[in-house]
The first five atom37 places (N, CA, C, CB, O) and aatype in JSON, in Angstrom:
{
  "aatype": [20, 20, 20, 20, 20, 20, 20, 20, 20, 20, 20, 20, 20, 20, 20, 20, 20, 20, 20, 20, 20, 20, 20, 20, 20, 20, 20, 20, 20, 20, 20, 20, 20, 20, 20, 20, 20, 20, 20, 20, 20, 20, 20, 20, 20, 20, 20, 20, 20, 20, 20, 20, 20, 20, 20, 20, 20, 20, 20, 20, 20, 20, 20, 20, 20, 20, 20, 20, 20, 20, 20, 20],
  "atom_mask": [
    [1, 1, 1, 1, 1],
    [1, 1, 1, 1, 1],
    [1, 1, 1, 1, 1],
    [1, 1, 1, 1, 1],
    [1, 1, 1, 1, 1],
    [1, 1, 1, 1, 1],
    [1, 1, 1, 1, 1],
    [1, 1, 1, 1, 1],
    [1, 1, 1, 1, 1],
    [1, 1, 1, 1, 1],
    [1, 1, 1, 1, 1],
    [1, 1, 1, 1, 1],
    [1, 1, 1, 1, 1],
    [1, 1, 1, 1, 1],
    [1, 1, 1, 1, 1],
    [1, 1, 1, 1, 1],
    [1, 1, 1, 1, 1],
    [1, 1, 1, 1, 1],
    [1, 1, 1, 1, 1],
    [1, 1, 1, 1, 1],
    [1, 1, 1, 1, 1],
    [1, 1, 1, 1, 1],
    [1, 1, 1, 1, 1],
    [1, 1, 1, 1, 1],
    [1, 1, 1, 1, 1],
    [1, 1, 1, 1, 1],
    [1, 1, 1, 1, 1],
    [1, 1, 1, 1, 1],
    [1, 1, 1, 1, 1],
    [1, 1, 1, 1, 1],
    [1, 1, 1, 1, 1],
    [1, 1, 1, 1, 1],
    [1, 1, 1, 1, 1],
    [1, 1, 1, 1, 1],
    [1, 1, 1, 1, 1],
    [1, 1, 1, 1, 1],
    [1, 1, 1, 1, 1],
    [1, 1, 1, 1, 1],
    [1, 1, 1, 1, 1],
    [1, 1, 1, 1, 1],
    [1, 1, 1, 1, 1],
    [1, 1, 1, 1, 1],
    [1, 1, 1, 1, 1],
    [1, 1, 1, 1, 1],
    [1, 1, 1, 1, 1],
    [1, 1, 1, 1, 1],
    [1, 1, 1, 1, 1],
    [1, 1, 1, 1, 1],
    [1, 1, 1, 1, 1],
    [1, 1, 1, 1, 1],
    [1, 1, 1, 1, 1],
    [1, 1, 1, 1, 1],
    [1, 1, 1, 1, 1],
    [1, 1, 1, 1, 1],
    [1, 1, 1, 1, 1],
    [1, 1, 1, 1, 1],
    [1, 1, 1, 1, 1],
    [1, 1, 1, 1, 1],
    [1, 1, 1, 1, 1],
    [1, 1, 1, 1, 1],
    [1, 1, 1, 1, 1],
    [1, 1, 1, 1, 1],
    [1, 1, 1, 1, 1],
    [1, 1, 1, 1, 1],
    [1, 1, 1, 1, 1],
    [1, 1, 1, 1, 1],
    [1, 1, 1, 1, 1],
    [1, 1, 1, 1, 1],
    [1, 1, 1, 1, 1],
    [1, 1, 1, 1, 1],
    [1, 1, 1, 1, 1],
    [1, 1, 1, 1, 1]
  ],
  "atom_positions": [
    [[4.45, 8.82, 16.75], [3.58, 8.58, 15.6], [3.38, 7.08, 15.43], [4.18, 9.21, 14.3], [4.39, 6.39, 15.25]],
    [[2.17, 6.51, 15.46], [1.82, 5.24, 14.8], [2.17, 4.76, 13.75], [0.82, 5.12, 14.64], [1.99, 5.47, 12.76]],
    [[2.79, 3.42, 13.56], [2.97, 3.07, 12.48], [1.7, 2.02, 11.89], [4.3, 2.58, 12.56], [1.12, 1.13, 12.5]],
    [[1.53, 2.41, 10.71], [-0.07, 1.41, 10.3], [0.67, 0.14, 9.14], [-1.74, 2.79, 9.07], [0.04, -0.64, 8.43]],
    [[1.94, 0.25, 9.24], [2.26, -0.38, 8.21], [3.06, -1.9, 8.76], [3.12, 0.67, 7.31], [4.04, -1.84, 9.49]],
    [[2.5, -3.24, 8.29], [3.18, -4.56, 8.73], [4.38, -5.03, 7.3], [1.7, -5.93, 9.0], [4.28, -5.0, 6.08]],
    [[5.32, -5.39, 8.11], [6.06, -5.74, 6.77], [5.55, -7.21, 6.9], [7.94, -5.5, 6.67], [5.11, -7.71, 7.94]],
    [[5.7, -8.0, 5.35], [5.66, -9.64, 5.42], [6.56, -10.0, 4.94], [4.68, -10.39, 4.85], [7.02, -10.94, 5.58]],
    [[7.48, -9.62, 3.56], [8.45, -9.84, 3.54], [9.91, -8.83, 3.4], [8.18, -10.57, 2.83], [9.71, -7.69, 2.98]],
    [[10.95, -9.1, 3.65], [12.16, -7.82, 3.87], [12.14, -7.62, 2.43], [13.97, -8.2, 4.62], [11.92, -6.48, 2.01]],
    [[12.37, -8.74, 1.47], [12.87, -8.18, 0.68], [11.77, -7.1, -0.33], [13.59, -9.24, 0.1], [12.18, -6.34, -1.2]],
    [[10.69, -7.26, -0.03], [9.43, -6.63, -0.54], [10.07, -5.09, 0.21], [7.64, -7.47, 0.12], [10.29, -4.17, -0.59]],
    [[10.28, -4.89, 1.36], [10.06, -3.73, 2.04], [11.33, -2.93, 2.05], [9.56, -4.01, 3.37], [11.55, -1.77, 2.38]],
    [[12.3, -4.15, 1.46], [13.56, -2.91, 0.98], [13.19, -2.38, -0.1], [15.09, -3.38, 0.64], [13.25, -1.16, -0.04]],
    [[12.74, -2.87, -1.26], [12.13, -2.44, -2.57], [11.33, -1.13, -2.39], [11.16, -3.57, -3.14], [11.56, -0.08, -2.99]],
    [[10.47, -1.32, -1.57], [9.25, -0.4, -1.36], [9.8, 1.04, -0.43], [7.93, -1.38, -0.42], [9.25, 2.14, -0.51]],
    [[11.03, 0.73, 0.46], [12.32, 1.85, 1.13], [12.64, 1.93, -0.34], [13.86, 1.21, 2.45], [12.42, 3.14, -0.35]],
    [[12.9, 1.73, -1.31], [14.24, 2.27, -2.23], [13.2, 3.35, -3.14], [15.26, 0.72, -3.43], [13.86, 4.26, -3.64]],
    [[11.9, 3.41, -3.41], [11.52, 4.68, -3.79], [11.35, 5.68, -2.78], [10.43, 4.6, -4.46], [11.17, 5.43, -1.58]],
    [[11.41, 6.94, -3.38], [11.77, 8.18, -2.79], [10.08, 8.33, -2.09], [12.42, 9.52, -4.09], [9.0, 8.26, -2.67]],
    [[10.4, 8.57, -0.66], [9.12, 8.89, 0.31], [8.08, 9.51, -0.62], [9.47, 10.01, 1.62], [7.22, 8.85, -1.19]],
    [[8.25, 10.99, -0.74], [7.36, 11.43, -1.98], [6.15, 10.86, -2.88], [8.16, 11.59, -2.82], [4.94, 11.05, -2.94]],
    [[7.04, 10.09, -3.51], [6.38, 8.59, -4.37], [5.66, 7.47, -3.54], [7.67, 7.67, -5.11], [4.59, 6.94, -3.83]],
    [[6.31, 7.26, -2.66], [5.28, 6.11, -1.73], [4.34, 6.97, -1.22], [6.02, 5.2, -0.34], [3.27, 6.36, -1.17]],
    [[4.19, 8.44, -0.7], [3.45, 8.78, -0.16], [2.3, 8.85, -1.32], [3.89, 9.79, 0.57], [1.22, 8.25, -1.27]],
    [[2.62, 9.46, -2.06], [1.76, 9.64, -3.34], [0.74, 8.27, -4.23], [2.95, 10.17, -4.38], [-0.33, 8.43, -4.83]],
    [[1.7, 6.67, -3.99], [1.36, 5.9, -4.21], [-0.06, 5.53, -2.91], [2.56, 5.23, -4.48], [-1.26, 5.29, -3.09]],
    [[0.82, 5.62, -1.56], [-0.81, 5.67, -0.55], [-1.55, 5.96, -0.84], [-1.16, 6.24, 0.44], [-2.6, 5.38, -0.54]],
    [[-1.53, 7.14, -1.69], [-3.34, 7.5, -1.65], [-3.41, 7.8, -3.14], [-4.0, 9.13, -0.51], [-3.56, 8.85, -3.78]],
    [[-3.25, 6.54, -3.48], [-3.5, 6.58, -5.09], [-3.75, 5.1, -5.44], [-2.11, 7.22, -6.02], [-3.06, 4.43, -6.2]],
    [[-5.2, 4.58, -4.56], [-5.24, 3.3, -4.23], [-6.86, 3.2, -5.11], [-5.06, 2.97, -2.35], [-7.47, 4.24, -5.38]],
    [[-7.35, 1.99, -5.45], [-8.84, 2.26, -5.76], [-9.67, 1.55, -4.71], [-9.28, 1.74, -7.26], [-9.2, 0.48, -4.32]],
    [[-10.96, 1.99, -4.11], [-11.52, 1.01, -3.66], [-12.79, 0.95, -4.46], [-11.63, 1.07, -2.28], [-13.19, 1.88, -5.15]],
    [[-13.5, -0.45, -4.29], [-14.31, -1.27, -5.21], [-15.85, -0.53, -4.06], [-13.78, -3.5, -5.27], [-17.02, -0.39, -4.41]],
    [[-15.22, -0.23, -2.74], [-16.58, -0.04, -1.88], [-16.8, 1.23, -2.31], [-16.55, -0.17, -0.17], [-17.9, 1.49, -2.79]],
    [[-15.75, 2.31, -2.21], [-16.07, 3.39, -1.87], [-16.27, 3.65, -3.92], [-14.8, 4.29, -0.65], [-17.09, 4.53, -4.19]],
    [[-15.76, 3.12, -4.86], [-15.74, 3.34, -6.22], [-15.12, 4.27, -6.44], [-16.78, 3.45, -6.8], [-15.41, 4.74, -7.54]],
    [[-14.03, 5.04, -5.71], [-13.26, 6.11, -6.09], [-11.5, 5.55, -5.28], [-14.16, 7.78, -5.4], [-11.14, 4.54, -4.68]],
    [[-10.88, 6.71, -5.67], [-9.23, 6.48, -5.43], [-9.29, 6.93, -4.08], [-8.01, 7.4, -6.45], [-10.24, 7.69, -3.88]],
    [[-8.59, 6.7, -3.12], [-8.93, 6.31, -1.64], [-7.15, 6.45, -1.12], [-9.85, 4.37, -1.47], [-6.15, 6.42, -1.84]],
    [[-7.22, 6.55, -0.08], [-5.45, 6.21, 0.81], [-5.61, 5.16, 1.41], [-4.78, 7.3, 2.1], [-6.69, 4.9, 1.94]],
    [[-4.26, 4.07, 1.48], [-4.42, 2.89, 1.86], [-3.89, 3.29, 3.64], [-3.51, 1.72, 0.78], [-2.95, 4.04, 3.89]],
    [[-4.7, 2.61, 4.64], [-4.02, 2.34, 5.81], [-3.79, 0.5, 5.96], [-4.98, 3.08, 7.09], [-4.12, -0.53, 5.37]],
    [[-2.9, 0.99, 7.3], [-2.65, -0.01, 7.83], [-2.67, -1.19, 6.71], [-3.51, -0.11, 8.93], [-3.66, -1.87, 6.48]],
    [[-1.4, -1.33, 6.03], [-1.01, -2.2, 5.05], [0.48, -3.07, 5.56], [-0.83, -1.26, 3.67], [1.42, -2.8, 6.31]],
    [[0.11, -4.14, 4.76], [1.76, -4.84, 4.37], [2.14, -4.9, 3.12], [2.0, -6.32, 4.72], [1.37, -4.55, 2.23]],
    [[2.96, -5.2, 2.97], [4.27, -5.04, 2.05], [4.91, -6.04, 1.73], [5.23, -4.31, 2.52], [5.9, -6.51, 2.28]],
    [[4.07, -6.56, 0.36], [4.54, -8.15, 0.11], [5.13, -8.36, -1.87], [2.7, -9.38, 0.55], [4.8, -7.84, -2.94]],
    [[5.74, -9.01, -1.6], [6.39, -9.28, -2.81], [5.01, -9.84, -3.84], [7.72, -10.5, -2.51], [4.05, -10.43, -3.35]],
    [[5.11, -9.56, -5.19], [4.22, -10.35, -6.33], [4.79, -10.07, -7.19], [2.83, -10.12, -6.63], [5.49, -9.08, -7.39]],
    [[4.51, -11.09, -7.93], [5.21, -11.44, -9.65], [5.54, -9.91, -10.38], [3.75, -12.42, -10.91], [6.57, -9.62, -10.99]],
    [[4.52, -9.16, -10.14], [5.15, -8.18, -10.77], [5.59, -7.32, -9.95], [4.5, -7.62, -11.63], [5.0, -6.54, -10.69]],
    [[6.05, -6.66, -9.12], [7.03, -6.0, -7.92], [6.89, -6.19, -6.83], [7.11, -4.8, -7.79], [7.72, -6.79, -6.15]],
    [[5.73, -5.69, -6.35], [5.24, -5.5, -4.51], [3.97, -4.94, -4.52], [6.25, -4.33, -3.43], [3.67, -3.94, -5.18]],
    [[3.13, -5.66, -3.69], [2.11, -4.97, -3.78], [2.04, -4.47, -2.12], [0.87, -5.84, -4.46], [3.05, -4.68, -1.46]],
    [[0.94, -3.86, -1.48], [0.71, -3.07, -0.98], [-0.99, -3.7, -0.72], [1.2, -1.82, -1.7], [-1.88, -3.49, -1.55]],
    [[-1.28, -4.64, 0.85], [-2.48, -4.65, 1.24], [-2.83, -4.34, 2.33], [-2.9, -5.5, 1.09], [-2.35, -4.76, 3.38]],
    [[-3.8, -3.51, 2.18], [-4.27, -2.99, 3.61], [-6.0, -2.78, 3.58], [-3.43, -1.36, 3.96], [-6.85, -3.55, 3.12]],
    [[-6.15, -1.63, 4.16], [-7.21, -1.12, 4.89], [-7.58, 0.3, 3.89], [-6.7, -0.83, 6.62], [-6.7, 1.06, 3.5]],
    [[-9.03, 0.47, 3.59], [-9.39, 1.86, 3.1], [-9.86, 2.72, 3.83], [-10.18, 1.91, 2.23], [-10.91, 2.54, 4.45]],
    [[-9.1, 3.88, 3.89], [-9.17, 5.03, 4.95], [-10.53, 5.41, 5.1], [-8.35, 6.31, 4.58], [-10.78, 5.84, 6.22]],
    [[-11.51, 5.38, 4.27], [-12.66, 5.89, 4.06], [-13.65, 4.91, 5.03], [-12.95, 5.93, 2.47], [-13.91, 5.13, 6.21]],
    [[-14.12, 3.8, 4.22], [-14.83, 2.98, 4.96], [-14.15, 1.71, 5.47], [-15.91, 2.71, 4.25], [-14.94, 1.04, 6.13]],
    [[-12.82, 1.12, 5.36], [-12.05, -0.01, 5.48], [-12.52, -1.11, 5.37], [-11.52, -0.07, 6.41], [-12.85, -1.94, 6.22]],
    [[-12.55, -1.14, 3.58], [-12.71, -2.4, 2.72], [-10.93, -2.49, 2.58], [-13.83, -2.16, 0.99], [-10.0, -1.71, 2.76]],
    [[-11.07, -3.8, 2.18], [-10.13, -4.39, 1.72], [-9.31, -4.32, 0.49], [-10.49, -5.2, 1.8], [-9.55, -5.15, -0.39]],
    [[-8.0, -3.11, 0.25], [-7.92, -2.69, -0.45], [-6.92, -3.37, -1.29], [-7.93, -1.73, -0.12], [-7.06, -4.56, -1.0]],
    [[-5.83, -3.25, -2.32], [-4.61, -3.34, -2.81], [-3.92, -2.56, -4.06], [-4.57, -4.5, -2.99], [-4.58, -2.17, -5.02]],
    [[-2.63, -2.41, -3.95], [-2.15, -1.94, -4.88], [-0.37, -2.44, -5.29], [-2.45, -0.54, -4.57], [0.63, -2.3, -4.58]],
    [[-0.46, -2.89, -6.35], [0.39, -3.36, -7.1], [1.21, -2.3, -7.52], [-0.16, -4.05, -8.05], [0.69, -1.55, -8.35]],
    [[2.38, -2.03, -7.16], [3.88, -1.32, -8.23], [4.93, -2.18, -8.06], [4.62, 0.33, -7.74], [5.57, -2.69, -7.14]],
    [[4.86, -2.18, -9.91], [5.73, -2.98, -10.88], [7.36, -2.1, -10.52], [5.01, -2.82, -12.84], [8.39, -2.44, -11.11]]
  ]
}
């Protein structure tokens, strides 16, 4: 299986390991995009620390605009 996901930083990507798969999976595709104007699944993302937890930037499965998502 392919992995679509780049880490940038560890400590972002232990954070983002410490919720339960379930929840990250659920968080993937509970992304917005601005192209497509609806909630979308993120591909091929990294996994970076921000002020308020980690966000999550990648690719939109649909048409692959440039997506993100922030959990605090």
């Amino acid at each position: 299986m392919k992995n679509d996901k780049d880490v940038i930083s560890f400590a972002a990507n232990k954070k983002w390991l410490s919720i339960p798969e379930e929840t990250r999976r659920m968080l993937e595709q509970n992304v917005w995009c601005g192209s497509c104007g609806d909630v979308v699944t993120i591909e091929k993302y990294t996994v970076e620390d921000s002020p308020s937890g980690i966000e999550l930037r990648g690719k939109c499965k649909k048409c692959g605009y440039e997506v993100a998502r922030v959990i605090d």
